[in-house]
MARSE-999905 format. One record per residue (C-alpha): residue number from 1; residue in one letter; x negated, y negated, z. Coordinates in Angstrom, 2 decimals. Example, Ala and Ser with C-alpha at 12.3 -4.5 7.8 and 13.67 -1.06 7.14 Angstrom:
+------+------+---------+---------+---------+
: resi : resn :    east :   north :      up :
+------+------+---------+---------+---------+
:    1 :    A :  -12.30 :    4.50 :    7.80 :
:    2 :    S :  -13.67 :    1.06 :    7.14 :
+------+------+---------+---------+---------+
//
This chain:
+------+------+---------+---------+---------+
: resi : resn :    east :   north :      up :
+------+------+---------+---------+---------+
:    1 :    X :  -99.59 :  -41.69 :  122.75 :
:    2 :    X :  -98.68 :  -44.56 :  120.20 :
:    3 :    X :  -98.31 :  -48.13 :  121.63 :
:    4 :    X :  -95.74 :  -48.09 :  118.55 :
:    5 :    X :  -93.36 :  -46.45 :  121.02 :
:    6 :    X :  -93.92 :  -49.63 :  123.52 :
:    7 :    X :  -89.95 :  -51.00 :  123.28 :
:    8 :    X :  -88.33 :  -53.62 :  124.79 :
:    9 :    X :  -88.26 :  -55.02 :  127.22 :
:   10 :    X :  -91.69 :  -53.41 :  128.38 :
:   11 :    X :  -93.19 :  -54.70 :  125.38 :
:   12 :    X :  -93.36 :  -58.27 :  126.32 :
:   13 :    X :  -94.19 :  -57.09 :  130.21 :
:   14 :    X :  -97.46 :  -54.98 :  128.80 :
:   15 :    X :  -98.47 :  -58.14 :  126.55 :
:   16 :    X :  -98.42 :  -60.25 :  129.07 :
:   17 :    X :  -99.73 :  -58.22 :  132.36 :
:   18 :    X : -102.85 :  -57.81 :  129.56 :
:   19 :    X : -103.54 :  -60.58 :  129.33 :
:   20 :    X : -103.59 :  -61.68 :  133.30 :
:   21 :    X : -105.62 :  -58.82 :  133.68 :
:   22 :    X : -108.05 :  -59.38 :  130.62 :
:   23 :    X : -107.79 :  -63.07 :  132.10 :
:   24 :    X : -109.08 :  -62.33 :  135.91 :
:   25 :    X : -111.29 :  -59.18 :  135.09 :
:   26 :    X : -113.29 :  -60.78 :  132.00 :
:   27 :    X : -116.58 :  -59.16 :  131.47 :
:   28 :    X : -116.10 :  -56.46 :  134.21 :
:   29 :    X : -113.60 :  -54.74 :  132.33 :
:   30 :    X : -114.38 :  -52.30 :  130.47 :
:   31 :    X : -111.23 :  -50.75 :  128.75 :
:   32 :    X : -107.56 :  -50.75 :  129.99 :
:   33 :    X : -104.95 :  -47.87 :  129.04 :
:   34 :    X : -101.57 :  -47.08 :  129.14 :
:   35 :    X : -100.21 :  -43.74 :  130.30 :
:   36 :    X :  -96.45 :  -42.77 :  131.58 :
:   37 :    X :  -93.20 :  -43.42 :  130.51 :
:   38 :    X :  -93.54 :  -46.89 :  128.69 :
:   39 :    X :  -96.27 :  -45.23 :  126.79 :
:   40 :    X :  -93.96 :  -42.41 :  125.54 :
:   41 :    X :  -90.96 :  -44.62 :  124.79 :
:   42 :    X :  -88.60 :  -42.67 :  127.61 :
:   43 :    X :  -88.99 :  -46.19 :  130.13 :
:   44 :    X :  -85.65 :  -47.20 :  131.48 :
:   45 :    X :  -85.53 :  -50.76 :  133.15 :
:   46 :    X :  -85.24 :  -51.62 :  136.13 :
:   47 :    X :  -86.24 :  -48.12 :  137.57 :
:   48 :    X :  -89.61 :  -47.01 :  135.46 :
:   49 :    X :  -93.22 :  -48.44 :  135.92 :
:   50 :    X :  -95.89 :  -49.77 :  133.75 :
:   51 :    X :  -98.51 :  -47.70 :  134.45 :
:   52 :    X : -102.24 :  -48.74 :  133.75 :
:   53 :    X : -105.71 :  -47.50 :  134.24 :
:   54 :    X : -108.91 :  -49.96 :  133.80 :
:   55 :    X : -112.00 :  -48.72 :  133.36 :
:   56 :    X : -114.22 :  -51.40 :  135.34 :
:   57 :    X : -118.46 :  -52.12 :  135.63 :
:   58 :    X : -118.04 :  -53.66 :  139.35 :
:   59 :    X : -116.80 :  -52.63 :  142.62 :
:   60 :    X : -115.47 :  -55.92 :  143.17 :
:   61 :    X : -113.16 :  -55.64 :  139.66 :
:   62 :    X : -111.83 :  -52.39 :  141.24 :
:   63 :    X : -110.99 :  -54.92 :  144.44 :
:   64 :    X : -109.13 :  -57.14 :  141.81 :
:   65 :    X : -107.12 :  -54.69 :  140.29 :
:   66 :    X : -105.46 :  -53.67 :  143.69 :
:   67 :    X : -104.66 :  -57.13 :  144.47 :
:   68 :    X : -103.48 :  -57.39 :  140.93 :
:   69 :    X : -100.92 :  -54.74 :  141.58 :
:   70 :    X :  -99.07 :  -56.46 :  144.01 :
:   71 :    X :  -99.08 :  -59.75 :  142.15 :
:   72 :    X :  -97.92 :  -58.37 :  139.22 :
:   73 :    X :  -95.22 :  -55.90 :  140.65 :
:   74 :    X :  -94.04 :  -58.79 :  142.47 :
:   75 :    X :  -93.54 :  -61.21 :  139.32 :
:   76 :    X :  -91.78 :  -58.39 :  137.25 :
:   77 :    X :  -89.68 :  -57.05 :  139.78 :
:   78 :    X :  -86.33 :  -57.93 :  138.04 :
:   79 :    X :  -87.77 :  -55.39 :  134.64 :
:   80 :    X :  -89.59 :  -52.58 :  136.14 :
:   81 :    X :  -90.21 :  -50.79 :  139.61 :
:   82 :    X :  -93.86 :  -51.56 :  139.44 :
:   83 :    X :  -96.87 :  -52.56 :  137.66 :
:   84 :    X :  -99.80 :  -49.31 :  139.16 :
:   85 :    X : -103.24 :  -50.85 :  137.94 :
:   86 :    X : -104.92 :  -47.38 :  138.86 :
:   87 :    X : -109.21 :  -48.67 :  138.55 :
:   88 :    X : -112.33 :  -46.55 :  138.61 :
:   89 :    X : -115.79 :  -47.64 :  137.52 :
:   90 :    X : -117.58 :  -46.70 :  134.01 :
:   91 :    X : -119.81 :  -44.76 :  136.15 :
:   92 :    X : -117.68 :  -42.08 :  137.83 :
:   93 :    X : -115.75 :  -41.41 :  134.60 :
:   94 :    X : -119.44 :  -40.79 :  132.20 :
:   95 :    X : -120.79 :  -38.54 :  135.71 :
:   96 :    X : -121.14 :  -34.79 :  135.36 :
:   97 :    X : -119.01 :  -33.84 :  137.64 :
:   98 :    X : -115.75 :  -31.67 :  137.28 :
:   99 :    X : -113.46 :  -34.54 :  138.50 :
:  100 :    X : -115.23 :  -37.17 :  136.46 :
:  101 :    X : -114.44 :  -34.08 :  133.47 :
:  102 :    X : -110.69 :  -34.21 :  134.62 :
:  103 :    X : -110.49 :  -38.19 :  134.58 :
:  104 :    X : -112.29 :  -38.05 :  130.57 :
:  105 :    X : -109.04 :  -35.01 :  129.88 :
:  106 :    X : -106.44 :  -37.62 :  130.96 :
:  107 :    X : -108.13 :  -40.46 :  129.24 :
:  108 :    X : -107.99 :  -38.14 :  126.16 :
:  109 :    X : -104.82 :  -37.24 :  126.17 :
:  110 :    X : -102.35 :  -38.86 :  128.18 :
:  111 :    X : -103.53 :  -42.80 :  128.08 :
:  112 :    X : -103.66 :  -45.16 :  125.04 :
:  113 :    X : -106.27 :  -47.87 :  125.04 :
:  114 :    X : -104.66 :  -51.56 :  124.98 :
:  115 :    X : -107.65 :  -53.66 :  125.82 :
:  116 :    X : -111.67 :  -53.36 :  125.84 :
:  117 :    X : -113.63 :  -50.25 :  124.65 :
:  118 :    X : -111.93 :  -47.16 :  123.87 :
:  119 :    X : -113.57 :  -44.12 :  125.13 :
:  120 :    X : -111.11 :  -41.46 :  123.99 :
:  121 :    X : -112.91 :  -41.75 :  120.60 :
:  122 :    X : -116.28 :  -40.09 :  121.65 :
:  123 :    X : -114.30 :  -37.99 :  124.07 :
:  124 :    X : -113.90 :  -34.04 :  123.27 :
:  125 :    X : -110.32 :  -31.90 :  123.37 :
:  126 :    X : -109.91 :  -30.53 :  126.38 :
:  127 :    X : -109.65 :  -26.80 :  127.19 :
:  128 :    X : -107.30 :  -26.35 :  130.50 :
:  129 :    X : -108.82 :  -24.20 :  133.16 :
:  130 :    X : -108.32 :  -23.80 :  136.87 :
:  131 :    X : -111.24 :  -25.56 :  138.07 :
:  132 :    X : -109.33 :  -28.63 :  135.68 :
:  133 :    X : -106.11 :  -27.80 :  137.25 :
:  134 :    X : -107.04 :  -27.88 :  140.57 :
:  135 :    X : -108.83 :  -31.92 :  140.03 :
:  136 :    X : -105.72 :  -32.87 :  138.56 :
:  137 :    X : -103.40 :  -31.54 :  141.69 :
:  138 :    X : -105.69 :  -33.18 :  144.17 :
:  139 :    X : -105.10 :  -32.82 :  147.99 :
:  140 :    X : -101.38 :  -31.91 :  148.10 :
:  141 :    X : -101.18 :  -31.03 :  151.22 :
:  142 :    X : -103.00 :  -34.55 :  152.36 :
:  143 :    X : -100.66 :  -36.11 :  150.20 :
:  144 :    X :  -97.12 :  -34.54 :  151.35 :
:  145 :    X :  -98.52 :  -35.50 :  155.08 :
:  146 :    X :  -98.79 :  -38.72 :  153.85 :
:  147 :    X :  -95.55 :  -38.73 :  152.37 :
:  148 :    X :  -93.50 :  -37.51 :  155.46 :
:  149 :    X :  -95.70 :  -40.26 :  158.00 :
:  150 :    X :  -94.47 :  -42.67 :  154.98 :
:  151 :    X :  -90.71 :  -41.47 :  155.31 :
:  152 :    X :  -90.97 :  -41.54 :  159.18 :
:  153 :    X :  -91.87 :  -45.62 :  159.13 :
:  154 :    X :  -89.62 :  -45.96 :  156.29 :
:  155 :    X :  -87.06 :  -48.96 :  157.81 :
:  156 :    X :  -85.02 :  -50.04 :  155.21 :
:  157 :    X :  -83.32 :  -47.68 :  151.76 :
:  158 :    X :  -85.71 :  -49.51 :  149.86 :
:  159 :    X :  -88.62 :  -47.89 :  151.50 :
:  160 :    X :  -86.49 :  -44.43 :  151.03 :
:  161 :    X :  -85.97 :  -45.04 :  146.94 :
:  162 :    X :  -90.03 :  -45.28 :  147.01 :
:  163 :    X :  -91.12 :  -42.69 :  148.88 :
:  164 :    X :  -88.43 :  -40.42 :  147.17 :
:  165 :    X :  -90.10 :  -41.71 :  143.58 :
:  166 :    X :  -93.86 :  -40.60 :  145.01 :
:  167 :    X :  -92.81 :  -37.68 :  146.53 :
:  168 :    X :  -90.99 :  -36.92 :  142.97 :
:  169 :    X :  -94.05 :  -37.83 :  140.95 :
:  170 :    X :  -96.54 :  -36.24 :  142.60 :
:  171 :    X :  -94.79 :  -33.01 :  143.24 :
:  172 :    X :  -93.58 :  -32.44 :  139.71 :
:  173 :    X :  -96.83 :  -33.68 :  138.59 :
:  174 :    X :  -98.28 :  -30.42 :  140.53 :
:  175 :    X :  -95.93 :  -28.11 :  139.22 :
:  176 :    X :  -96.36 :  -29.20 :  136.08 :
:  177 :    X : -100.26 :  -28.67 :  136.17 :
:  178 :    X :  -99.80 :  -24.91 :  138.07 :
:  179 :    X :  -97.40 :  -23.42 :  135.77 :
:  180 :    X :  -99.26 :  -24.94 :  132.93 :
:  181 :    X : -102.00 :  -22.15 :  133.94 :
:  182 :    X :  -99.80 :  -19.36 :  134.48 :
:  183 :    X :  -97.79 :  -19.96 :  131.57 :
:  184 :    X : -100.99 :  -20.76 :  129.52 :
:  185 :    X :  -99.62 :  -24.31 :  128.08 :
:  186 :    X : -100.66 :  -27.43 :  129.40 :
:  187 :    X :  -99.13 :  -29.96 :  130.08 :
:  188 :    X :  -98.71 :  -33.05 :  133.31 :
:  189 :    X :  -94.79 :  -33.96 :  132.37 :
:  190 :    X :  -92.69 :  -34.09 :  134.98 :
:  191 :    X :  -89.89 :  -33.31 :  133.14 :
:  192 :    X :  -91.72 :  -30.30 :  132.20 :
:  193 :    X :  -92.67 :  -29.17 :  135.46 :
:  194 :    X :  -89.23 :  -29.56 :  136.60 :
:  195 :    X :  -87.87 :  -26.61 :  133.37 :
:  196 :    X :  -91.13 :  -24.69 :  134.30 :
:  197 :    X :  -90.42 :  -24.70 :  138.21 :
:  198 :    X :  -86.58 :  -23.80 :  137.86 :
:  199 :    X :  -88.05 :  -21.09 :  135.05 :
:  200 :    X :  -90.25 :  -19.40 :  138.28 :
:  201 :    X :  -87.74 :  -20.08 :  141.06 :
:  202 :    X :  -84.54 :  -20.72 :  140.03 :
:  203 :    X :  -83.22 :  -20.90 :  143.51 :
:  204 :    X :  -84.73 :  -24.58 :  143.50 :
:  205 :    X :  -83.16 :  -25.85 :  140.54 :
:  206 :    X :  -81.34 :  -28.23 :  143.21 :
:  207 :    X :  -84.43 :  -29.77 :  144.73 :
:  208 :    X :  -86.06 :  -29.90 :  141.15 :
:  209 :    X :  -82.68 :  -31.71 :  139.74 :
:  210 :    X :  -83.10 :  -34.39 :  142.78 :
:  211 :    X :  -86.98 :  -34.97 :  142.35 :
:  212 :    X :  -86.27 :  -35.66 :  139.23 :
:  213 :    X :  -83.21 :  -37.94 :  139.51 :
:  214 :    X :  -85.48 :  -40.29 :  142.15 :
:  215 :    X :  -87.99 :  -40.76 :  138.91 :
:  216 :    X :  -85.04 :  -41.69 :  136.49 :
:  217 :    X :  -85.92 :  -38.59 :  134.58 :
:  218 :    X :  -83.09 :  -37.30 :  132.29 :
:  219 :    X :  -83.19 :  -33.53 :  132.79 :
:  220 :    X :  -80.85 :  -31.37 :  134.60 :
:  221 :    X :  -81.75 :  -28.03 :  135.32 :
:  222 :    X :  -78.60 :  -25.69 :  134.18 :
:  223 :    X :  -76.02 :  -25.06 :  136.52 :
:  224 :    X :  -77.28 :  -28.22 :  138.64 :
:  225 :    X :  -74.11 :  -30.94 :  138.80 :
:  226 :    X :  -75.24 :  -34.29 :  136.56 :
:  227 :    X :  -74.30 :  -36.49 :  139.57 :
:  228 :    X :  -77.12 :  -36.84 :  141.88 :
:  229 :    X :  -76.83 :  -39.01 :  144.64 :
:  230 :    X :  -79.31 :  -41.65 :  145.99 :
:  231 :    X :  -81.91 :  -39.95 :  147.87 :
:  232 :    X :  -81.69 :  -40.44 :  151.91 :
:  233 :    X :  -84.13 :  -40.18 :  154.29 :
:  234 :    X :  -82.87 :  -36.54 :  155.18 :
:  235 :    X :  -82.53 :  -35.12 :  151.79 :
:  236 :    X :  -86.24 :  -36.43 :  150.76 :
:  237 :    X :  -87.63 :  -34.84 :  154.25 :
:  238 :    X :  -85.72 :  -31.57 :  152.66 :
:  239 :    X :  -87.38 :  -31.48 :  149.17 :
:  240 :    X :  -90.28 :  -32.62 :  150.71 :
:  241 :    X :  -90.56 :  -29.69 :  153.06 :
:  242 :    X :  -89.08 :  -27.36 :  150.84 :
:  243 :    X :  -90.22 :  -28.04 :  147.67 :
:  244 :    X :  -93.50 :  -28.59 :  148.92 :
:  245 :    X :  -94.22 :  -25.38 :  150.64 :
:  246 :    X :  -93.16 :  -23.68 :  147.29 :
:  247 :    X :  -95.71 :  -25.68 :  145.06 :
:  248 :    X :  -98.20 :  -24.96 :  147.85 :
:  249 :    X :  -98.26 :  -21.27 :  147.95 :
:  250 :    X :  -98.38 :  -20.99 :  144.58 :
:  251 :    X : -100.77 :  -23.02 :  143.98 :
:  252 :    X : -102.66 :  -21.14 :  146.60 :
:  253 :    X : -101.64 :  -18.09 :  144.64 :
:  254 :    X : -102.20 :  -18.89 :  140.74 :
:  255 :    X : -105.36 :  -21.78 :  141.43 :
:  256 :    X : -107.94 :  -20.15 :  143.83 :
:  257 :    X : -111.35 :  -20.39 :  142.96 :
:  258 :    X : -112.77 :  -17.68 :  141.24 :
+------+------+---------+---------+---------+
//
């Protein structure tokens, strides 16, 4: 991660979203990074998001940042799909604990520091695991119940285009992480999940083409048409179901504890 790779016009969004947050967080801000596509140069306006993470020293600074989030998003609407302040306190990311370890691993190597203390510096490589895969997955199948009650009160295509960019995230994310253990890489690209998933099954090469079209990600699996359309409220519930069953069982098959 270089902020070298920052380009326009998400250059002069970042600046400026730093300094409102640097601005309304003062003291109880501890460090704020950059992760995601305008990190890695691959951002593609209007459809990518700044993505941020502050480290905070209050409760009510995490509080903030949410509020933040909306503000923000709202005022840049016209350049990017959203501005995701993502908070946790100073505390739960120094705790012993295997998802405070996981939070330090993506600090280290997915985020660059923009503002406040950098604590990648101190920070160990990490060695990938399961127990480390398994934090960064999370509660998928919480989160893909989540997604279909979000796609059931979904009223307008707006609502569609987001839930079709979560459900694309967060699934890739997962395969991503899995196959990352099987294959013994490691790596939380979606792009690469995507290659890695049609590598394992490629009788969903369609579904991974689609997840990734709703995140503006270039790839195309082989033998997948470039044209994808616009995802509808049908073909998301597909993918959804589909796709989400598959990175289920095998996450239940590659990830169990040990």
């Amino acid at each position: 991660m270089d902020l070298a790779k920052v380009c326009a016009p998400f250059d002069a969004v970042l600046a400026e979203v730093s300094t409102r947050i640097r601005a309304a967080l003062q003291q109880e801000l501890h460090g704020l990074y950059l992760y995601g596509s305008v990190a890695t140069g691959l951002a593609v306006p209007p459809g990518s998001d700044v993505d941020l993470l502050a480290v905070v020293t209050t409760e009510r600074a995490i509080d903030m940042c949410h509020h933040l989030t909306e503000d923000l998003t709202n005022q840049y609407r016209s350049t990017v799909r959203d501005v995701a302040i993502g908070a946790g306190s100073l505390e739960s990311f120094l705790a012993p604990t295997q998802a405070a370890k996981a939070n330090r691993c993506f600090l280290k190597h997915y985020c660059v520091c923009i503002a406040g203390v950098d604590l990648r510096t101190d920070l160990p490589r990490c060695q990938p695991d399961k127990d480390l895969a398994r934090e960064f997955v999370g509660d998928l199948e919480g989160m893909i119940a989540g997604f279909r009650q979000r796609l059931q009160d979904t009223t307008s295509p707006n609502d569609v285009e987001e839930v079709a960019a979560s459900v694309g995230r967060r699934l890739l994310m997962a395969a991503a992480v899995l196959y990352s253990i099987t294959d013994r890489r490691w790596t939380t690209a979606r792009t690469a999940g995507a290659r890695m998933l049609t590598q394992h099954h490629p009788e969903y090469a369609e579904y991974a083409s689609q997840a990734l079209a709703w995140i503006g990600a270039p790839y195309r699996p082989a033998g997948v048409a470039p044209a994808i359309p616009g995802p509808s409220r049908r073909n998301v519930e597909t993918v959804l179901n589909e796709l989400g069953a598959l990175v289920i069982r095998d996450i239940r098959n590659h990830l169990a504890g040990e």
